[in-house]
Structure formats: structure tokens, C-alpha cells
C-alpha positions in Angstrom: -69.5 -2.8 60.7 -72.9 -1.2 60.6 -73.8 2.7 61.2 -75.5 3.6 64.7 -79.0 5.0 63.9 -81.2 7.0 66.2 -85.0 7.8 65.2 -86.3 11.7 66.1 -89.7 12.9 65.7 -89.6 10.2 63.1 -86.7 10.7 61.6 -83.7 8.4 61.2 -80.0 10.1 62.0 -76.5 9.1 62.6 -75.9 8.9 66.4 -72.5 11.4 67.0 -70.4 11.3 69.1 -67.4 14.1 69.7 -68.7 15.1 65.7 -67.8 11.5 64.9 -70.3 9.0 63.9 -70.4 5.8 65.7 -69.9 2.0 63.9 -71.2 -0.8 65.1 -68.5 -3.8 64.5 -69.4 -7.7 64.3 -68.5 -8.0 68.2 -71.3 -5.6 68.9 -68.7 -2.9 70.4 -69.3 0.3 69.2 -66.7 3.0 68.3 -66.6 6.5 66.8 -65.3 6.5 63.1 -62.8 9.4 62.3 -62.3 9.9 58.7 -60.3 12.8 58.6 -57.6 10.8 60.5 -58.8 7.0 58.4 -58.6 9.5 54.9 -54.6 10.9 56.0 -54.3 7.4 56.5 -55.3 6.1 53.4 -53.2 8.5 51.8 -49.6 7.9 53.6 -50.4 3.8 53.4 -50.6 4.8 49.4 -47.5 7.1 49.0 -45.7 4.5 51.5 -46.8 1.8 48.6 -45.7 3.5 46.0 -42.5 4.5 47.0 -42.5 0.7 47.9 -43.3 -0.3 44.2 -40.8 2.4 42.6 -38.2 0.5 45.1 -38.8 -2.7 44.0 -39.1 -1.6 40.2 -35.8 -0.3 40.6 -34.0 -3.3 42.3 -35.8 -5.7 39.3 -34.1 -3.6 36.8 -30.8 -3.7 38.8 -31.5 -7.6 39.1 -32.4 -7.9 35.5 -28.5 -7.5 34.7 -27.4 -10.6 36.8 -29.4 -12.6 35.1 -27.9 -16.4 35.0 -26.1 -15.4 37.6 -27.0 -18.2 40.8 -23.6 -17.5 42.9 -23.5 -14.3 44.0 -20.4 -14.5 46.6 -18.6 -16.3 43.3 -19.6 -13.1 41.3 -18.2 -11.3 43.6 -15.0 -12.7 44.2 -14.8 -12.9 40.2 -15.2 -8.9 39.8 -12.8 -8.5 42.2 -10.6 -10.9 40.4 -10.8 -8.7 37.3 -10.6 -5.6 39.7 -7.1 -6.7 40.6 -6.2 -7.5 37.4 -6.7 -4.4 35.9 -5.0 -2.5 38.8 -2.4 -4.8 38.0 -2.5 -3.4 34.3 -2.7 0.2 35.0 0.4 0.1 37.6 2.4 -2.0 34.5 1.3 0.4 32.0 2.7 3.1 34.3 6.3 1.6 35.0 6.8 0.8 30.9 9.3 2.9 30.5 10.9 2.6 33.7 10.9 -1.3 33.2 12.6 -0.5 29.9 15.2 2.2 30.9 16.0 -0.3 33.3 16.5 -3.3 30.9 18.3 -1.0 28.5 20.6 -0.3 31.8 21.2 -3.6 32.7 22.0 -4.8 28.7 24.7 -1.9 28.3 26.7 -2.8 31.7 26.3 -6.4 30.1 28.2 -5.2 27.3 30.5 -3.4 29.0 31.4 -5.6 31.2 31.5 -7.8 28.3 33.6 -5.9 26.4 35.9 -4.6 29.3 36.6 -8.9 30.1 37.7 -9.2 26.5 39.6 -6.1 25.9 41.6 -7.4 29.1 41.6 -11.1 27.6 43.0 -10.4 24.2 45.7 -7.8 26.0 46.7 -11.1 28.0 46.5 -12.9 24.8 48.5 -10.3 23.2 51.4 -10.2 26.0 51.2 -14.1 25.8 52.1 -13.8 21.6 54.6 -10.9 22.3 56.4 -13.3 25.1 56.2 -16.0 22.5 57.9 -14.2 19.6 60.5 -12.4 21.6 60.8 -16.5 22.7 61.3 -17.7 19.0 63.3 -14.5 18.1 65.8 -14.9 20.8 65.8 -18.5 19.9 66.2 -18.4 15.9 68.2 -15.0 15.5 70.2 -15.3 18.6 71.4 -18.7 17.9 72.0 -18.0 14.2 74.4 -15.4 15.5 76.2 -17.3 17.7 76.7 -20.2 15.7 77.3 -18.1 12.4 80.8 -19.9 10.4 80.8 -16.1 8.6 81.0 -14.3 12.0 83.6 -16.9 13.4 85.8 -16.7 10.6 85.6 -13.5 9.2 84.2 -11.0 12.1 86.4 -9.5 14.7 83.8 -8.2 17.1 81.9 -10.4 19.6 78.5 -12.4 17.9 76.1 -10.3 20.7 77.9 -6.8 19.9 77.2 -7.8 16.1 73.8 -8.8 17.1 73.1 -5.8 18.8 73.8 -3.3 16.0 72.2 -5.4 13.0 69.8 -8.0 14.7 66.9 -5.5 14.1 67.5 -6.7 10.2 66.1 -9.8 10.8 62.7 -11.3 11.3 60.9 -14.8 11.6 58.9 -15.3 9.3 56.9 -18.9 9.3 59.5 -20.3 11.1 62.6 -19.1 9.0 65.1 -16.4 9.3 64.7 -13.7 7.0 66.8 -10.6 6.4 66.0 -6.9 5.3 68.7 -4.3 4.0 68.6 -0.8 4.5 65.5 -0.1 2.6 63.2 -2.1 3.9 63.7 -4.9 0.7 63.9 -8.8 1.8 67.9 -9.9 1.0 67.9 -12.5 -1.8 70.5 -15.2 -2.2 73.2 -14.2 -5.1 73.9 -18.1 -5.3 70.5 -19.6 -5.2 68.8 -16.7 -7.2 64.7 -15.8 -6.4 65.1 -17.6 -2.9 65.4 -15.8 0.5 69.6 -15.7 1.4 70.7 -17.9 4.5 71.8 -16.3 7.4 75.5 -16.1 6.8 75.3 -15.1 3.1 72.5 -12.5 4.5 74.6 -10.9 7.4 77.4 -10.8 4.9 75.5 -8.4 2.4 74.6 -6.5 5.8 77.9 -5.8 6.2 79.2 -5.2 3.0 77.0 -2.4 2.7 77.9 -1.0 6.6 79.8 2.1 6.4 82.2 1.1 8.9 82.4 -2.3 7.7 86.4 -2.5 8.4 86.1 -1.7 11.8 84.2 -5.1 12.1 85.9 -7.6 9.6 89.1 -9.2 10.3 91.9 -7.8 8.1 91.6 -5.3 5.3 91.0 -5.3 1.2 88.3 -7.7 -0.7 85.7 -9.4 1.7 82.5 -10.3 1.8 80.7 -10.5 -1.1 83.3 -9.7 -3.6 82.8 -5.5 -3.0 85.8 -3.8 -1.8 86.0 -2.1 0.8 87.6 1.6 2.1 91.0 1.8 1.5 94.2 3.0 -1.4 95.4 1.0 -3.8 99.3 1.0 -4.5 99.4 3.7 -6.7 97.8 6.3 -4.1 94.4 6.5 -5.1 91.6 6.1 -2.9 88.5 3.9 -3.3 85.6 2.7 -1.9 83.6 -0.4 -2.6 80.1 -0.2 -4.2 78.0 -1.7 -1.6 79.6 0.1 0.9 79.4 3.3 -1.0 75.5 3.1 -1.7 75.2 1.8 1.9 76.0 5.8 3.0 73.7 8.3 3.5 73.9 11.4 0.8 75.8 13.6 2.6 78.4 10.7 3.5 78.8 9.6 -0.2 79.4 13.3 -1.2 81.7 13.9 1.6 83.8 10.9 0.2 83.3 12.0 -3.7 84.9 15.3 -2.3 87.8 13.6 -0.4 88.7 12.0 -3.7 87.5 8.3 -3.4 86.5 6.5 -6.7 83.4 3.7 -6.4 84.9 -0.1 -7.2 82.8 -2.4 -7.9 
């Protein structure tokens, strides 16, 4: 592209056209050169490439960090595994003590439950032992009294009225009858001394110490154990045996000291 000259008075000039000078391309067509417009041109092409440059600086440094990586779409799904799994963390993190109010809830009705199911399993259990020893008692004590030789021979009231005022005296113990007096004390055998007394010699001693012991034994004077009991001897005077006596209560034995009765042993 070549400037159009014109010669004048022998002088060489640009040839103008509307203030433009005119170019000559290769193709021989001519055309008028504008260089304001060709300069604003220049200078928007450079700002265009420069913001074009700053772009792509900026995506190379962005790029830079994914270096390695060849997969993007598996990147992709792999952040949003992790995504997930952190959301996942937060919510859990949240709900900790919710989780373990609720765990501590569900562990105490455990144990309640638990314990409600065995408090109602050892009541059974303890009904069932009850049952069982009212069983062996009725067996062991009942039948003692009924087929007691002492109470046949020498009582005059039925074996279940006897039963009924001095059964309480008697307990099974290991699977053997044993008697208690008045104070609470195990009865001991007279004959077969430091071992428990058998039934008959046991209901005997009972007895003998009964306040009202006449009112039960046949006849009157010496029985049982060889204590007298209530009664006046042939020259008027009143007595009372000693097991009988110490079987009162105080104010019985003083009422009887006062009526005049002297202790026999």
C-alpha cells in the first residue's frame, strides 16, 4: 500500500481526499486512509488484548491449582462427595446431644422395665416360697398335733383347738420341728440335754407353763413335766406350780402372791 502523489508547480504532495489522504493497495484500488478512526482502533484492539491477557493470566493461575488433575467431571463428583460428607458431619454434630438424651432415655426404660419384670418375678417367687412353707408347716406342725400320744393321753381339748392357741410356738426349721417358749428361747429336751425337745416333750413344757393349763389337761394335781399345777393341798393351803407361776405376766403372779398361793416346784 503505497501513498497517492500529485506533482504542482514542481512540487510533490499527497493527493486528499475529504482531508484524507489516499493509499494505493497491491490490487491498484485506491482508498482514503483515516487515521483518526485506524488510531481509536488501534487503541480498543489493545485494551480488548489486554483485558484478554489479564483473563487468561487469571484462569492459568486458577488452573495452576488443578494441577494433576486429568478428570475433571471425577473432580467434581469427588468435591461433592466430600461436600456431603461434611454436611453429613455438621447435621451429626448438631443432634449429639439429642442422640444421647435419647439413648440415655431408651437405657433407663430398659432398666425399668427391667427392674419392674423382676420386682414382679421375685414377688411370684416369693408367694411361691410362702405357699410352700404354709405347705410344709401345715404338713409338719399339723400332723405333729394330730398324731401327738401327749395330747391323746393327757389333753382334754381337741388337737386343732390346741393347735390354734399354741401352734404359733413352733417353726420348721431344716426340715424339723422346733419349739419356742414365751420368750422367744428354742425349748431344749430335759432328757436328751443340749439337743432340741421332740414335739410331745416340747408341747408339754408349753403347757406347763400356760396359765390356764387345768382347763386343758385331763384331771387335776401333778402333770406334765413334774411342776404342779393350781390347786390346795389337804391342809388348806394354796399353791401354784413353778412353771406355771413364771409362765404369768407380773401383775398375774402378784395378784396370786396376794391371794395367798405359795410357788411349788
Amino acid at each position: 500500500m503505497k501513498l497517492k502523489l500529485i506533482t504542482i508547480d514542481g512540487k510533490t504532495f499527497a493527493e486528499i481526499q475529504d482531508g484524507k489522504p489516499i493509499y494505493v493497495h497491491e490490487d491498484g484500488k485506491e482508498a482514503a486512509f483515516d487515521a483518526p478512526t485506524t488510531v481509536a482502533t488501534i487503541s480498543r484492539l489493545n485494551g480488548e488484548a489486554k483485558t484478554h491477557r489479564e483473563a487468561k493470566e487469571a484462569a492459568e493461575a486458577k488452573l495452576k491449582v488443578f494441577e494433576g488433575i486429568e478428570d475433571g467431571d471425577a473432580a467434581r463428583k469427588a468435591l461433592e462427595t466430600v461436600k456431603n460428607l461434611k454436611d453429613g458431619e455438621l447435621v451429626t454434630a448438631g443432634k449429639v446431644e439429642e442422640i444421647k438424651a435419647a439413648a440415655k432415655k431408651a437405657a433407663e426404660e430398659q432398666v425399668a422395665q427391667a427392674a419392674k419384670a423382676s420386682g414382679e418375678q421375685i414377688k411370684t417367687l416369693e408367694g411361691e416360697r410362702d405357699k410352700l412353707r404354709d405347705d410344709l408347716y401345715g404338713e409338719k406342725i399339723g400332723g405333729a398335733f394330730s398324731r401327738s400320744k401327749f395330747i391323746s393321753e393327757k389333753v382334754a381339748i381337741p388337737a386343732d383347738l390346741l393347735q390354734s392357741q399354741f401352734g404359733g410356738r413352733f417353726k420348721v426349721e431344716d426340715g424339723k420341728t422346733v419349739a419356742y417358749d414365751a420368750s422367744g428361747n428354742k425349748i431344749y429336751s430335759r432328757s436328751k440335754p443340749g439337743e432340741i425337745a421332740e414335739f410331745d416333750e416340747a408341747l408339754e413344757t408349753i403347757i406347763d407353763g400356760y396359765a390356764h393349763r387345768d382347763a386343758i389337761l385331763k384331771g387335776t394335781g401333778n402333770s406334765g413335766t413334774g411342776s404342779k399345777g393350781t390347786g390346795t393341798n389337804n391342809n388348806g393351803t394354796k399353791q401354784i406350780g413353778r412353771a406355771e407361776f413364771d409362765g404369768l405376766d407380773p401383775a398375774s403372779r402378784a395378784a396370786k402372791m396376794k391371794e395367798g398361793f405359795t410357788v411349788t416346784e
